[in-house]
Structures are given as C-alpha cells and as structure tokens.
C-alpha positions as CSV (number, residue, x, y, z in Angstrom):
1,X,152.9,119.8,51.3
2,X,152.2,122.1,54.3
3,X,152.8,126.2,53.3
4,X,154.0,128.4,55.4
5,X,150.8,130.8,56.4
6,X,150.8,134.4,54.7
7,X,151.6,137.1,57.1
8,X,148.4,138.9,56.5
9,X,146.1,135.9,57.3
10,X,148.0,135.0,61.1
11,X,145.7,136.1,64.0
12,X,147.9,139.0,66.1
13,X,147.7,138.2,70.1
14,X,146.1,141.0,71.7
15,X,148.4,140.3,74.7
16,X,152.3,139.5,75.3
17,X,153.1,135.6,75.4
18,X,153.8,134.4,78.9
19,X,156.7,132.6,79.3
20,X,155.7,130.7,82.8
21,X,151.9,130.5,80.9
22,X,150.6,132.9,84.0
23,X,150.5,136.4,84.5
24,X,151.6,136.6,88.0
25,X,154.9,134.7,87.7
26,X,156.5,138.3,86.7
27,X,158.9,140.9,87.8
28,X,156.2,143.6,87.4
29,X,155.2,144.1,91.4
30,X,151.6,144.0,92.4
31,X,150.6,147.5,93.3
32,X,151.8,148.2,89.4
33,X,150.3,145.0,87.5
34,X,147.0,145.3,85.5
35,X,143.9,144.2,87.0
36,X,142.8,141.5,85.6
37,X,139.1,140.7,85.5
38,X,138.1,138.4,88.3
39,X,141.3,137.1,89.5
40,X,142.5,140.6,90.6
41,X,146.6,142.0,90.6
42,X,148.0,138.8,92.2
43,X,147.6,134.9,92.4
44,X,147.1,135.6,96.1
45,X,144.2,137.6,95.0
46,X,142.7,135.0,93.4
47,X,143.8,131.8,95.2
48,X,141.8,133.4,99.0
49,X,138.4,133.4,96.6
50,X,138.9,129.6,96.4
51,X,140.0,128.4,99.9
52,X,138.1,126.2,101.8
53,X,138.6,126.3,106.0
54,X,141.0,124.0,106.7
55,X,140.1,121.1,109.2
56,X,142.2,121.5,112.6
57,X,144.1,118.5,113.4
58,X,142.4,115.6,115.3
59,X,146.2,114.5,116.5
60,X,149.7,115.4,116.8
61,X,150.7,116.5,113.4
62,X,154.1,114.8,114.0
63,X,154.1,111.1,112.6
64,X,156.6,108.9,113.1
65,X,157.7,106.3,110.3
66,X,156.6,103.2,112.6
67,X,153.1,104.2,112.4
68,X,153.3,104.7,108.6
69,X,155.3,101.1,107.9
70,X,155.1,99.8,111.3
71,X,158.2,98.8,113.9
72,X,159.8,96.5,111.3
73,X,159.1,98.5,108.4
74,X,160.6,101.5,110.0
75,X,164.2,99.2,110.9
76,X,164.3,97.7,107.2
77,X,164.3,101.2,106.0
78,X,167.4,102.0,109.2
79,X,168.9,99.2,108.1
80,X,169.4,100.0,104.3
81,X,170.3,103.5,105.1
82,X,168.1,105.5,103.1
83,X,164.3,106.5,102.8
84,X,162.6,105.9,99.7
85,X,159.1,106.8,98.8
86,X,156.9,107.5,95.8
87,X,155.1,111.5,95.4
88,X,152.8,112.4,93.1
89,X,149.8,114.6,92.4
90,X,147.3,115.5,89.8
91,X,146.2,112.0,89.5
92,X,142.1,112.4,89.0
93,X,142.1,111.7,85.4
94,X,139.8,109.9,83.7
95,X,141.3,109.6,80.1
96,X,144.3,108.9,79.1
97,X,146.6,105.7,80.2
98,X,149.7,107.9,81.2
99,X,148.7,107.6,84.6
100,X,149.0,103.4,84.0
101,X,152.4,103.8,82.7
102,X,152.9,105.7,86.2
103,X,151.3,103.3,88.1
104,X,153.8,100.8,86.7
105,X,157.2,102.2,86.7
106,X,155.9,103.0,90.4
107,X,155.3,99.3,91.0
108,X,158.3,98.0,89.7
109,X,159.8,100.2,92.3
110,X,158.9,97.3,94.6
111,X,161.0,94.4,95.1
112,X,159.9,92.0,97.9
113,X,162.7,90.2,98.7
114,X,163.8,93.8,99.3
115,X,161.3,95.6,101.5
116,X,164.2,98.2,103.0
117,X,165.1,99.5,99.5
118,X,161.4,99.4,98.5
119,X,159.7,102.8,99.0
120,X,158.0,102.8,102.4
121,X,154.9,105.2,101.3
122,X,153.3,106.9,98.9
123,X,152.7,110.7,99.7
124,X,149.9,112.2,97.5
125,X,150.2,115.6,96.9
126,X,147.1,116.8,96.2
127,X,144.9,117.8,92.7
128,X,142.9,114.5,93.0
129,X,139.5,115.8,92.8
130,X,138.2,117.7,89.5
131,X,135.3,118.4,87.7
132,X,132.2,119.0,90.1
133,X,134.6,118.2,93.4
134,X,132.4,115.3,94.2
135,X,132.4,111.8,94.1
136,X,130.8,111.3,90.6
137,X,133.1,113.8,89.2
C-alpha cells in the first residue's frame, strides 16, 4: 500500500515550477529577468553561444517539386489535388523503438498503386545529431 509522504519529509523547490519547463518562455521582459548562470537573461543569449556559421548556398534556394519527385511525380501529386509529405525531427536516438513505430505508421502512408496520394518527401527537420556531434555519436 503506497502512503502518502509526510509534509515534513518532501524536498521544497528552491525555485517556482515552470509551466513551459524553460525560464525564458515568460512574461517577465529581459532587461528585468534574473541572470541565470551561463545561459544569460534570454534564450537568445544563450542560443548565439552555440551557433555554428551557416554554409551559403551552392544554388538557388528555390526548389521546384520536379526536382524533388521528378516531372511525373510532380503531375501525380497535380493530378490528385493535394501535397502530402511526411516531417519529423529529433530522430538520432539510439534506444527505444518509438522511432520504429514511427517509421511504420510513416510507411503505411505509402500506397503504390497510389503514388499521387502518397507523400512526395520527407522533410527532416533537424535534431539528428547528439551526443559528441560526430559520426560515432
């Protein structure tokens, strides 16, 4: 039988719980916000500490969808009237098997006698590299 815990043996937080579980996401504004120890008054603060140059395009930045799914691709997806692609992010994992369970809902997605009202991409967001940002983790 589980008991509830006695009032004088819970831990108190030393800090208010954070409803969006990060100090910045607040109506507090920055000039008036604590600073807090390495990160600073603002995600901004933190986030320009972790930026890496970005690369300047080797192309046109516009794509068209022929050169994603190619000329006949492109008309299946006119043809049915609607554009239909998987998204996701955050998919470096290494434990787990919710990312399988993904992985097939996305592939049942696909029928092949119905290319059109398949999805015509995937578009990864991002978050794909964790631990030592390399390619052995």
């Amino acid at each position: 039988m589980t008991t509830k815990p006695d009032k004088a043996t819970i831990k108190s937080r030393s800090s208010k719980v954070l409803r969006f579980a990060h100090p910045f996401y607040t109506d507090i504004p920055p000039e008036a916000r604590p600073v807090v120890s390495g990160i600073g008054q603002r995600m901004t603060d933190y986030v320009v500490t972790k930026l890496e140059p970005v690369p300047a395009p080797q192309r046109d930045t516009a794509m068209q969808l022929e050169e994603i799914i190619g000329i006949n691709g492109a008309a299946e997806v006119m043809q049915a009237g609607a554009l239909i692609f998987h998204a996701t992010g955050d998919t470096g994992q290494i434990q787990g098997d919710l990312q399988q369970v993904v992985a097939d809902a996305m592939t049942a997605d696909y029928t092949i006698q119905h290319p059109g009202k398949s999805p015509a991409f995937f578009l990864h967001l991002g978050d794909v590299n964790y631990y030592n940002n390399n390619d052995k983790g």
